[in-house]
Every structure is written in structure tokens, then in C-alpha cells.
N, C-alpha and C positions, 0 to 999 in steps of 0.2 A: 226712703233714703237707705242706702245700703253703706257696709263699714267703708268701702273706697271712698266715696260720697263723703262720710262724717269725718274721716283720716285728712281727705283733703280742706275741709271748714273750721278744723278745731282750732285753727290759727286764728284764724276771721271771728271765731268766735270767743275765744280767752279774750280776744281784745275789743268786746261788743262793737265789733264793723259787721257784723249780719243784721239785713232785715229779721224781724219777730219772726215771720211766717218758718226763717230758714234755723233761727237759733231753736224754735218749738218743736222744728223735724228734728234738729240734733238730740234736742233733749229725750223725745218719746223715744227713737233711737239707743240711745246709750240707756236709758231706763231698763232696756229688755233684754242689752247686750254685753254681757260679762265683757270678752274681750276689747270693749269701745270703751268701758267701763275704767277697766285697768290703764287702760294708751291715755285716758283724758285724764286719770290720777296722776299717773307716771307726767304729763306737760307740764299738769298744775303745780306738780311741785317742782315739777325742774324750773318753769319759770320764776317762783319762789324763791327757788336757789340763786337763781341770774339777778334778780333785781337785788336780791341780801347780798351776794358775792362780793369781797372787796376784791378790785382793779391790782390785777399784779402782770409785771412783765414777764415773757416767754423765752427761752431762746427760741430758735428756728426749728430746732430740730424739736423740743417740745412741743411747738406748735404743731409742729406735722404729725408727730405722734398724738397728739390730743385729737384732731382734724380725722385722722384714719381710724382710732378708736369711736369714735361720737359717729363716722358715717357706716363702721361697721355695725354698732349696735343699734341706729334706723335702719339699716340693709335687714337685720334681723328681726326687729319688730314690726318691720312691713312685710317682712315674708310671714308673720305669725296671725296676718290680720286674717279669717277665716273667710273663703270666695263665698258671697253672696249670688 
């Protein structure tokens, strides 16, 4: 399994919807690989954040600013993932 691979299951996998066989490749995976290492700390706690986070309303224009902020800094930690 390579980081594309593991970047693309760490969803399926925070939320045990992977088969064993597939959650065991993540694991050996991220065991050996700093950078997969850091992406699946950085999830772990931002989903942390998401489930504690209390419910507050947006204007519009916050939202869009939240929305362009949060897909610029995925734009940049998928460009920092290293080509396998």
C-alpha cells in the first residue's frame, strides 16, 4: 500500500468500515511512514475536534471563508504527501 492508497482509506478506516486485511495494510503502512504518520494524527484529532465541537451558526460569507480555508490547507497536505 502506498501513501495515495492509505490517504485515500483513512476515512474508512477512523470509522472501522475496512475489512482487517485492509485496516492491517494501513497499519504496517503508517508504522514506517512519518508523513502518514502525522496525516492520520492531524484526522484523528481533527475528528476529535468535530465530534467535541459545539453547533454554532455561520454567516455566508464565514462559511465560504471557513470552506476555502479547510480546502486550501487539504490542497496542501495532499501536495506534501511524498510520490510512492
Amino acid at each position: 500500500m502506498n501513501c495515495k492508497e492509505v490517504f485515500e482509506s483513512l476515512s474508512g478506516y477512523l470509522d472501522d468500515e475496512l475489512i482487517p486485511d485492509e485496516a492491517d495494510e494501513i497499519e504496517t503502512h503508517v508504522e514506517r511512514c512519518a508523513p502518514c504518520q502525522a496525516f492520520l494524527n492531524t484526522l484523528q484529532r481533527t475528528v476529535a475536534f468535530c465530534r467535541d465541537a459545539t453547533v454554532m451558526s455561520l454567516t455566508d460569507a464565514a462559511h465560504a471563508e471557513a470552506r476555502e480555508s479547510m480546502k486550501r490547507r487539504f490542497v496542501d497536505a495532499a501536495k506534501a504527501i511524498p510520490k510512492t
